[in-house]
Every structure is written in structure tokens, then in C-alpha cells.
C-alpha positions in Angstrom: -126.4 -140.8 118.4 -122.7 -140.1 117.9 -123.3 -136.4 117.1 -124.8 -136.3 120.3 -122.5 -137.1 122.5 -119.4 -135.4 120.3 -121.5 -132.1 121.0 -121.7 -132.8 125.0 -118.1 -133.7 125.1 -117.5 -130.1 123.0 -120.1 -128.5 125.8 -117.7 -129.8 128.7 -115.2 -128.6 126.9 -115.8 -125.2 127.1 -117.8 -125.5 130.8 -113.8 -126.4 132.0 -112.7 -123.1 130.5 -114.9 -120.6 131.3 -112.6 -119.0 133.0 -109.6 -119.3 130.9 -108.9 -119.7 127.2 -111.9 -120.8 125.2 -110.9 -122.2 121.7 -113.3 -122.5 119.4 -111.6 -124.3 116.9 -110.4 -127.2 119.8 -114.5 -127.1 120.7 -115.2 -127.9 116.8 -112.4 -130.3 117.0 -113.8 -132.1 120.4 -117.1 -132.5 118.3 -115.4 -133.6 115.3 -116.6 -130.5 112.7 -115.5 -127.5 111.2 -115.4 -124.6 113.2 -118.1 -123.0 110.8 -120.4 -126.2 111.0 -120.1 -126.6 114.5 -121.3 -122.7 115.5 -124.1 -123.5 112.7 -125.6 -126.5 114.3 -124.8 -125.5 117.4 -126.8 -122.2 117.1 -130.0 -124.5 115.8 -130.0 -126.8 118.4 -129.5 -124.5 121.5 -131.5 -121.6 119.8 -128.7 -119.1 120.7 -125.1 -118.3 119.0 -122.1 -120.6 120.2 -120.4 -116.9 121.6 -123.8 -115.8 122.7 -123.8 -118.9 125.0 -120.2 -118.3 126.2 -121.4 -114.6 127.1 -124.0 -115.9 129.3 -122.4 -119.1 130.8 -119.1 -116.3 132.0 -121.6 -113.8 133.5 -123.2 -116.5 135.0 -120.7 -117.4 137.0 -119.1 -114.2 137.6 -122.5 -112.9 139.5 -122.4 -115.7 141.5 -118.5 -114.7 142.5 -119.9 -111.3 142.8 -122.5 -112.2 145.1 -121.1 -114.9 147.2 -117.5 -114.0 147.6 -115.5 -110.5 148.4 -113.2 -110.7 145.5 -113.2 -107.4 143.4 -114.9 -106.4 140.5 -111.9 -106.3 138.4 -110.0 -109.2 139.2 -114.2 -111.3 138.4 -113.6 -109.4 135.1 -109.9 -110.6 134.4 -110.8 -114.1 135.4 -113.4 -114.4 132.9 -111.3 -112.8 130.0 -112.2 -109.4 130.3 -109.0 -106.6 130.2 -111.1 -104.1 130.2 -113.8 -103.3 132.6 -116.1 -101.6 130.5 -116.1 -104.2 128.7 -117.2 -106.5 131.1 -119.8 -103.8 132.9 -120.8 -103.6 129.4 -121.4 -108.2 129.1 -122.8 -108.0 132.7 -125.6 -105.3 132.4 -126.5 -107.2 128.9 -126.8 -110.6 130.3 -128.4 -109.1 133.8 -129.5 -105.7 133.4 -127.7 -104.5 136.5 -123.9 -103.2 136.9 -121.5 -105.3 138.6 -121.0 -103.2 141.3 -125.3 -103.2 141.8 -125.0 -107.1 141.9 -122.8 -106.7 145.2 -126.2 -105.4 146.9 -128.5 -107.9 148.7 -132.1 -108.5 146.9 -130.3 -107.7 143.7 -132.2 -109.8 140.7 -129.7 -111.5 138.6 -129.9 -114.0 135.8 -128.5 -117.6 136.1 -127.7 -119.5 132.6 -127.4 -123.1 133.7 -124.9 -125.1 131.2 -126.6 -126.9 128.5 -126.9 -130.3 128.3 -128.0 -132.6 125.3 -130.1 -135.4 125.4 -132.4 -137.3 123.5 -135.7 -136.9 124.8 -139.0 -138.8 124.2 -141.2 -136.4 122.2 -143.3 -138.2 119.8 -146.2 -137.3 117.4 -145.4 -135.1 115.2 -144.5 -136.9 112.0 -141.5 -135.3 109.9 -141.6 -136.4 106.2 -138.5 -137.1 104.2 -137.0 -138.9 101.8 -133.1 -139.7 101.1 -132.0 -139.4 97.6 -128.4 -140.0 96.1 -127.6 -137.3 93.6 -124.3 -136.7 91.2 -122.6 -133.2 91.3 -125.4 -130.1 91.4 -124.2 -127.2 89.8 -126.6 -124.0 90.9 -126.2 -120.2 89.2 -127.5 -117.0 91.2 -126.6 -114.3 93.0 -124.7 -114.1 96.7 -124.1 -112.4 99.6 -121.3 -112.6 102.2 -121.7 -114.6 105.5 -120.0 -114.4 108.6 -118.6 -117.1 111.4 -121.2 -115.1 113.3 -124.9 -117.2 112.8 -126.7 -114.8 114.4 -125.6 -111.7 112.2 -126.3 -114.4 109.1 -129.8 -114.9 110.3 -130.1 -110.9 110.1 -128.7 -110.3 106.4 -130.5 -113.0 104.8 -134.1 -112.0 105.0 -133.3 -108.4 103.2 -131.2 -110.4 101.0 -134.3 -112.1 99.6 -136.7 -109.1 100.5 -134.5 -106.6 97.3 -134.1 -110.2 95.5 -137.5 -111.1 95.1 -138.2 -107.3 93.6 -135.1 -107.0 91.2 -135.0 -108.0 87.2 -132.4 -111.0 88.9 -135.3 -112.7 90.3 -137.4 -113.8 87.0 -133.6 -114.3 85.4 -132.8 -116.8 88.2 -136.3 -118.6 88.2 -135.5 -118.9 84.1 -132.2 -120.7 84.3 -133.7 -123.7 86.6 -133.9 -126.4 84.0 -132.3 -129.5 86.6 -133.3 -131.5 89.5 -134.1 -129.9 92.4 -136.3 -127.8 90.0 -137.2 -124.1 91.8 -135.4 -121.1 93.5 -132.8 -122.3 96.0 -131.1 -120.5 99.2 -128.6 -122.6 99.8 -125.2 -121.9 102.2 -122.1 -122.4 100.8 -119.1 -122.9 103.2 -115.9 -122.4 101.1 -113.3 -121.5 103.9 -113.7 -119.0 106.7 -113.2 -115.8 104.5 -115.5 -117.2 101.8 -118.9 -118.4 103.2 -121.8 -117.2 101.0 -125.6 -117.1 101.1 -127.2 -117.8 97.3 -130.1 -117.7 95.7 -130.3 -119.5 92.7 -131.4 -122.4 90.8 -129.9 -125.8 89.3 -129.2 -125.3 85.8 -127.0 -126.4 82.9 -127.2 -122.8 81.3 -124.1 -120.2 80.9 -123.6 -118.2 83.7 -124.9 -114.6 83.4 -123.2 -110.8 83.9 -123.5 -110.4 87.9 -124.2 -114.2 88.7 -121.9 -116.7 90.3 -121.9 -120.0 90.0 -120.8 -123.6 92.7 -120.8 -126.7 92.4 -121.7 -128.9 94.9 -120.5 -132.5 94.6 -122.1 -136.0 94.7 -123.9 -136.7 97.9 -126.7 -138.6 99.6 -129.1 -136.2 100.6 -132.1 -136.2 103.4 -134.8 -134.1 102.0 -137.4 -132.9 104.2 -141.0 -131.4 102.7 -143.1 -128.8 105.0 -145.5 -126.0 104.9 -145.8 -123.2 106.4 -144.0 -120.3 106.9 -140.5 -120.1 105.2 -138.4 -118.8 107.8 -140.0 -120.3 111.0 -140.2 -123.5 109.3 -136.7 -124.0 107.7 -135.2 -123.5 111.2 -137.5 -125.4 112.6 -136.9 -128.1 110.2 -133.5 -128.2 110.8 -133.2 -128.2 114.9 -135.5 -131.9 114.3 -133.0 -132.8 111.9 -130.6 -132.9 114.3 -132.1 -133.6 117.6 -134.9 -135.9 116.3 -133.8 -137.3 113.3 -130.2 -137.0 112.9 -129.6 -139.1 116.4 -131.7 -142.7 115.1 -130.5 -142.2 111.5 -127.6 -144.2 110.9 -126.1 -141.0 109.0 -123.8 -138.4 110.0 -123.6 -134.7 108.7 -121.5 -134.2 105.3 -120.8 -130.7 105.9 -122.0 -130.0 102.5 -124.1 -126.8 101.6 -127.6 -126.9 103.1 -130.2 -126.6 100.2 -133.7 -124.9 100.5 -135.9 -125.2 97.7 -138.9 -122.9 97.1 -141.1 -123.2 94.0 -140.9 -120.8 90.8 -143.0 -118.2 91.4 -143.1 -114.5 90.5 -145.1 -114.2 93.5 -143.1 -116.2 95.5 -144.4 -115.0 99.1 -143.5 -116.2 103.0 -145.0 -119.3 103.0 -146.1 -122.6 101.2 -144.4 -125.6 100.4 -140.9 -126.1 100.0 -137.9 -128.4 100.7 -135.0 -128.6 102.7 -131.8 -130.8 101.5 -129.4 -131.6 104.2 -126.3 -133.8 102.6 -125.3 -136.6 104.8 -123.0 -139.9 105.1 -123.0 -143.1 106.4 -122.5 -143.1 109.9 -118.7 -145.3 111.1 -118.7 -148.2 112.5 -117.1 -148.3 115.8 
């Protein structure tokens, strides 16, 4: 349950300094991740982006200035980081639908974003299949796209990505070269640096690399393997939120920070939903 509490401590973090400096890189640090990693698992756990949240938790408290005190409109939008004020009438009317000069009115319906706080909760029932499975270095060949630090613009590029994928020439190539363990089609996230973080689909394979493919390779690693069925999309988010609220927590492992693997099977009619896999690499937790 160490990740847990790392994550609350990076929360508090950033509730001090909502109205000053916000650095994301001391909140990654505070829950002892990457800056990339932490914005990805916090974006599956709360259900919204990490700057998303920020954007809500500042407006939040700058309506209730608004409201409750006489302070101008401009020095609420300085406080909260905003030079500009369209910029911040702009923030305000997205999180509340109303101007910041409306919200001075009495009756006016605003928007509260309370601070999120992480807990274990008692849930139960729904069984969540996995195995663990220690593997040597996985080398996978495919094709790529560029991801951002931004999750939520990453959740909007990928689906097209595998939408012209699935009806190109690359496809049938890409099912041909898997010939290794995990055998199928593979989307799998590959966090290289900040300016390199890629999206592939591809497969496991000991073949040559061919014209227009890339290929990585992902080193040793104990990995947690999840199975479901369903929907692709829905499911492999969904698979990974109980990973680390339900699972994660009572494991004994931590996260490796490794590329996330899905696995889908080889199929030239591979559709939107039927079995698949989900690899999540992880590590031993420390000993205190």
C-alpha cells in the first residue's frame, strides 16, 4: 500500500500550492515516479488528467474567493497563476459555465471540485484473474505513433491509430512477424524520455525488422498479466485503474515503470472486443 500513500502525499502536495507554483516534476518526485508515469497512473486512478485536476481544484477555489470575499477579479486570477485574464475567464467558464464576473451575483450555480483523496476501500466480488510471469528481454517490431505528457490527448490519438492500422497492408505484415511469447498483436506504451514516448502496435518476434517498422526492446521483468473480455477499450482502462487501486495496494509489488503490454489475438478481423491480455511489469516491493 506504499503507492498509496506516496500518491496522497503527491495530492497534498499540490492542494498547498494551488495558489502558487505547481511543479509537476517535485509532485512525481513526492510519489516517487517519473513525471510521465505519475500523470499516467494518476489519470487512471482519478479518471481525469493530472492538469485537468489542477484546472478544477484552482477554479474551485477561486469561485469560492469570488463569492465570499470582495477581492477583484484580477488579482483571484493572478493568485491562481493566471497573467492573463482571458485566460482565466476562459478556465472559469469551462470548469463552471459562468464568467467570473456572473459568479459575483447571488443564486449564481457554480461547481465545487473537492480535493481527491485515496483510500482503500472495501469493494469485493468481482474476481480479477492474473497470473505473474518472469520473462528475459522481449523484443517487439511494428509501427508507432508519437505520444504526449498529456494522457488525455494520448487516449484521443490512439484509437484512429489502430482504426487506419487495422485496414492497412502493415496490419497482416505485423500479425506475420509474431513468432515469440506473448504470441498476438501488441499496443504497448513505450516511455523512452519526455520527447520520445511512443504508442506501437506490433508483435514479439525474432524476424528482421521491415521498411517503415521500428523496433524496442524491453528488458527482463516480472510481469502481472491480467486476462478479460469484453470490450477493448473500456476494458483495458478498466483493467488497469483495479490494478492499481485493487490489486496493486495487497500485492507485495511495486510498479517497474516498464512499457505497459496489451495483447490482442491474430486476427485479420480483429474487431472491439474479445479476449485479450494486459502485462503490467512490476518489482518486489522494499522492505522498510
Amino acid at each position: 500500500m506504499e503507492w498509496l500513500k506516496n500518491l496522497s502525499n503527491a495530492i497534498d502536495y499540490i492542494e498547498r500550492n494551488l495558489d502558487g507554483e505547481i511543479c509537476c516534476e517535485e509532485a512525481a518526485k513526492i510519489a516517487c515516479c517519473s513525471t510521465y508515469y505519475f500523470g499516467r497512473m494518476f489519470s487512471y486512478v482519478a479518471g481525469i488528467s493530472l492538469s485537468e485536476y489542477i484546472r478544477r481544484r484552482r477554479m474551485t477555489q477561486a469561485a469560492f474567493e469570488i463569492q465570499t470575499t470582495d477581492t477583484k477579479v484580477l488579482e483571484v486570477a493572478l493568485k491562481y497563476g493566471y497573467t492573463s485574464p482571458t485566460s482565466f475567464n476562459r478556465a472559469f467558464q469551462n470548469v463552471h459555465g459562468i464568467s467570473p464576473i456572473s459568479a459575483k451575483a447571488k443564486g449564481s450555480i457554480l461547481n465545487a471540485y473537492p480535493p481527491i483523496k485515496f483510500s482503500v476501500n472495501i469493494i469485493g466480488g468481482n474476481v480479477m484473474p492474473y497470473r505473474v510471469e518472469e520473462k528475459e528481454a522481449i523484443r517487439i517490431v511494428g509501427i508507432r505513433i508519437p505520444l504526449t505528457m498529456d494522457m488525455e490527448e494520448n487516449k484521443r490519438n490512439v484509437p484512429p491509430f489502430w482504426e487506419s492500422t487495422l485496414k492497412s497492408e502493415q496490419f497482416a505484415k505485423i500479425c506475420n512477424l509474431s513468432n515469440r511469447l506473448p504470441r498476438g498483436v501488441l499496443g504497448a506504451t513505450v516511455y523512452q524520455s519526455d520527447d520520445e514516448i511512443y504508442y506501437y502496435i506490433a508483435a514479439v518476434t525474432d524476424q528482421p525488422v521491415p521498411d517503415g517498422m521500428f523496433e524496442y526492446q524491453i528488458p527482463n521483468a516480472t510481469w502481472a498479466v491480467f486476462e478479460s473480455n469484453g470490450f477493448f477499450k473500456e476494458s483495458v482502462q478498466d483493467i488497469f485503474k483495479r490494478f492499481l487501486t485493487e490489486w496493486l495496494p495487497f500485492s507485495g509489488y511495486t510498479y517497474a515503470e516498464l512499457p505497459d503490454i496489451e495483447v490482442y489475438p491474430i486476427s485479420k478481423e480483429l474487431n472491439r472486443s474479445g479476449h485479450f491480455e494486459v502485462w503490467i511489469a512490476v518489482k518486489k516491493e522494499r522492505s522498510n
